[in-house]
C-alpha positions in Angstrom: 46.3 -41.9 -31.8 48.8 -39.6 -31.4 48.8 -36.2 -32.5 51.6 -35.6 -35.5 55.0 -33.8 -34.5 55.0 -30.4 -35.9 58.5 -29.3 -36.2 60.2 -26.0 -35.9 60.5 -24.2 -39.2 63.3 -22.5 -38.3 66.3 -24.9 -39.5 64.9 -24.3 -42.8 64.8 -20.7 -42.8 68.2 -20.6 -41.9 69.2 -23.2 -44.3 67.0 -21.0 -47.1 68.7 -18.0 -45.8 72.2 -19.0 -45.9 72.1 -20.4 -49.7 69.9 -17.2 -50.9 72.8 -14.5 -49.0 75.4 -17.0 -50.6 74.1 -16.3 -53.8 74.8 -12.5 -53.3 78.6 -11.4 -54.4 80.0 -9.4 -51.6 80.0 -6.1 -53.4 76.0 -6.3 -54.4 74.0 -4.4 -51.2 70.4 -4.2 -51.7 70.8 -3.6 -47.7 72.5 -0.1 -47.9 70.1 0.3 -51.0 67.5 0.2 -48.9 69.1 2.2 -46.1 70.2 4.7 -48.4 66.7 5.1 -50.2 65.3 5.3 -46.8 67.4 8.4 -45.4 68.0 10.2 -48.0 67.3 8.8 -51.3 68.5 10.2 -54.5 69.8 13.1 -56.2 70.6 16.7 -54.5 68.7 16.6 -51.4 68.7 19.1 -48.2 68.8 17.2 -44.9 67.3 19.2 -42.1 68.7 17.9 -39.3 68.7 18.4 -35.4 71.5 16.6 -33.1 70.3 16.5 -29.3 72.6 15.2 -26.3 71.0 13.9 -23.2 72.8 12.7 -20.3 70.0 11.0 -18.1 67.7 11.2 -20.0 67.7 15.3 -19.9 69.0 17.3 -22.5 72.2 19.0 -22.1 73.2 20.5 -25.3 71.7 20.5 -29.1 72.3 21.8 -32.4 70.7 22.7 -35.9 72.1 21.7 -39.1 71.2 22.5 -42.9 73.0 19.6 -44.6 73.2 19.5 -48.6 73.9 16.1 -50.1 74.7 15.8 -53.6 76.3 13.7 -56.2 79.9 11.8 -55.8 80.5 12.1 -52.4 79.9 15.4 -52.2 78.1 17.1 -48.8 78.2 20.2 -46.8 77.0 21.4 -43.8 75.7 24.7 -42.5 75.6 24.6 -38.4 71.9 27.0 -38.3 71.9 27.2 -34.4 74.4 26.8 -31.0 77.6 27.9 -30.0 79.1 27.1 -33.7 76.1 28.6 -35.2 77.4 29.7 -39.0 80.1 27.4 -38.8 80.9 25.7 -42.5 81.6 22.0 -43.1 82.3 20.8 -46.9 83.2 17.1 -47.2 84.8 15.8 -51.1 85.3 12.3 -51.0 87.7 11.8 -48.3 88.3 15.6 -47.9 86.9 17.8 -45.1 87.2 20.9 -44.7 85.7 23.9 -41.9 85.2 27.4 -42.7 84.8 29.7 -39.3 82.6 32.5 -39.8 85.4 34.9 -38.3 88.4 34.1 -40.7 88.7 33.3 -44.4 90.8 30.6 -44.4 89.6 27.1 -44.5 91.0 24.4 -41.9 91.6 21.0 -43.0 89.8 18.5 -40.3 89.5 14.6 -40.8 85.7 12.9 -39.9 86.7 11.5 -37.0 86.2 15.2 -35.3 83.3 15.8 -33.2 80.5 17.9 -34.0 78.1 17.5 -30.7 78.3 14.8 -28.4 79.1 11.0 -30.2 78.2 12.7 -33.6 81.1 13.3 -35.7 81.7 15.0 -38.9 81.5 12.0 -40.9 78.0 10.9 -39.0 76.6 14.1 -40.2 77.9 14.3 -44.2 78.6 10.7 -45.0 74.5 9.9 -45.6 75.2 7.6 -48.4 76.9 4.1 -47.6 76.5 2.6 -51.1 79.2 4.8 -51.9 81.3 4.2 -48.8 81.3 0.7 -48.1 80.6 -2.8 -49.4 78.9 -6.1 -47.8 81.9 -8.9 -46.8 79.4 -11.0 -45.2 76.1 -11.9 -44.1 75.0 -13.8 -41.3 71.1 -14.8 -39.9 70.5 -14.1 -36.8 67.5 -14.8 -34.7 64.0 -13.0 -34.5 64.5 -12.7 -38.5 67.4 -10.4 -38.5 70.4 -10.5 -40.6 74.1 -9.1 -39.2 76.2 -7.8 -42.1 79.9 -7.1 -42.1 81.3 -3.8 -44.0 84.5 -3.2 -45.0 85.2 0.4 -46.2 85.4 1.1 -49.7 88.6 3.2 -48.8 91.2 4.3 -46.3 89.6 7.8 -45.6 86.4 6.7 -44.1 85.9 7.4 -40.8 84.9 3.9 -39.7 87.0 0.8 -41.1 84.4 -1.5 -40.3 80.9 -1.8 -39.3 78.4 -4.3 -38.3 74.8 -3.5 -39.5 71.8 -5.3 -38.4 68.9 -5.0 -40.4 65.6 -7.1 -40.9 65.7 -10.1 -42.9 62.4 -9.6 -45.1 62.5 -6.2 -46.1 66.3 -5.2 -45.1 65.1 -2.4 -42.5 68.0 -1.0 -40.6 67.8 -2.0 -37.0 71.2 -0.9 -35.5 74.9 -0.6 -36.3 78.2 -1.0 -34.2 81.9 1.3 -35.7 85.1 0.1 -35.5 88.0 2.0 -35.6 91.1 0.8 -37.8 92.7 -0.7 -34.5 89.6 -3.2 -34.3 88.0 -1.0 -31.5 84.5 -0.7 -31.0 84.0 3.4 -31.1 80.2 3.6 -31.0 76.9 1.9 -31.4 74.1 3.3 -32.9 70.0 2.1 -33.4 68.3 3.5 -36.6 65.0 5.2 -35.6 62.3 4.4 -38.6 59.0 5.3 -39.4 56.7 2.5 -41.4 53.6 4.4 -40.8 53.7 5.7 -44.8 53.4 3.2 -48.0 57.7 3.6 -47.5 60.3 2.8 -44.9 61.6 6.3 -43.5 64.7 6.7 -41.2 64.1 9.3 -39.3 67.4 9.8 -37.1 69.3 7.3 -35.0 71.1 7.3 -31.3 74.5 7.1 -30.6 76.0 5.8 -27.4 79.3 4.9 -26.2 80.1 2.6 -23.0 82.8 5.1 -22.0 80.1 8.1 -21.7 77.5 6.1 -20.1 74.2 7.3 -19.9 74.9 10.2 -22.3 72.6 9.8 -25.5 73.5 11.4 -28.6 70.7 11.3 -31.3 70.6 12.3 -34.5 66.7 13.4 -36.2 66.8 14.0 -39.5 63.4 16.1 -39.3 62.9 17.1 -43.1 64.8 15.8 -46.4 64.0 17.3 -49.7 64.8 17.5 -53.2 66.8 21.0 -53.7 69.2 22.3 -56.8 72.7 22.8 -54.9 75.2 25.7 -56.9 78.0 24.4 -58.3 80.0 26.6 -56.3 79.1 25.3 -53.0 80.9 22.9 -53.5 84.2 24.9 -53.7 86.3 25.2 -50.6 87.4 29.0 -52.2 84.2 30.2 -53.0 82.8 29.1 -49.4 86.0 30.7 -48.0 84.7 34.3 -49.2 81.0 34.1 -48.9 78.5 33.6 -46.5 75.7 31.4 -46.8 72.5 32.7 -45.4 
């Protein structure tokens, strides 16, 4: 007697996949939920981060950032180490601004401008995509993955579109490709997590572009924590006048 055909489960996954994303209306994102929880979660928070480039595999250049997060698109950046050491960076909403430690005038910049290697200004401030973008589509890919589409929430973004991969059970962000407004593809990144803890930590990611080739930006984010950021930091005037030490 022959033994019973045991068939792929697969087909149905997908099938089950397919109607459960359908379900979903293109603005809800329990993915960037996730993401978002996962780097920085919610609330004022302090990001302590460190950007390294290696070319090779050897490092070449690095930098140390104090990064405040707060409500309503609201971020800025203190540069703690390297040649722009007490450089200023205030993002509000689609605003950006840098403050030089020799002058007191602020200079408008946009954040497509590069901090250290692939890492741009945006890269470094915009830490929050629930606020910057929303989910056009979802698609199942193999090894239980899901490829979703986002379109930016406005005009001023640095990146127009983006394809996030995550996992399919628990939404864990596995890697990302940016697009530029033209359609080009200006970087791809993979999310570094630790799952060691009772909850899903991003810990940095790595940024690579085909044009640099074996230059490696990466982005750790070694420390975030809850932190009551002044009013005034906030304002381009008040940050054009005072130093923050």
């Amino acid at each position: 007697m022959r033994s019973p055909i045991m068939r792929s489960p697969w087909p149905f996954i997908m099938i089950l996949a397919i109607i459960t994303i359908g379900s979903l209306r293109a603005d809800e994102a329990p993915e960037l939920a996730v993401l978002d929880s996962a780097r920085t979660g919610e609330g004022n928070v302090r990001v302590d981060t460190l950007i390294e480039v290696r070319e090779n595999g050897e490092l070449v250049r690095s930098s140390e950032y104090d990064v405040y997060v707060g409500t309503d698109r609201r971020s800025l950046a203190l540069v703690r180490s390297g040649r722009e050491a007490g450089q200023k960076i205030l993002m509000l909403d689609d605003q950006f601004w840098l403050f030089l430690p020799s002058s007191q005038r602020p200079i408008r910049i946009t954040p497509m401008q590069k901090m250290l290697g692939e890492a741009s200004i945006g890269d470094i401030a915009s830490l929050r995509w629930q606020e910057d973008y929303r989910v056009v589509e979802r698609v199942p890919q193999a090894d239980d993955q899901l490829m979703l589409t986002l379109e930016a929430a406005r005009a001023g973004l640095s990146y127009q579109r983006v394809e996030l991969t995550v996992r399919a059970g628990d939404f864990a962000p596995l890697s990302a490709r940016f697009f530029l407004t033209s359609g080009k593809l200006a970087k791809t990144a993979d999310f570094h997590l630790d799952e060691s803890g009772p909850e899903l930590v991003v810990t940095g990611l790595s940024l690579t572009d085909e044009v640099m080739g074996e230059e490696v930006t990466r982005i750790e984010y070694r420390e975030v924590a809850s932190v009551e950021i002044p009013e005034r930091w906030f304002s381009p005037a008040f940050l054009a006048r005072n130093r923050l030490d």
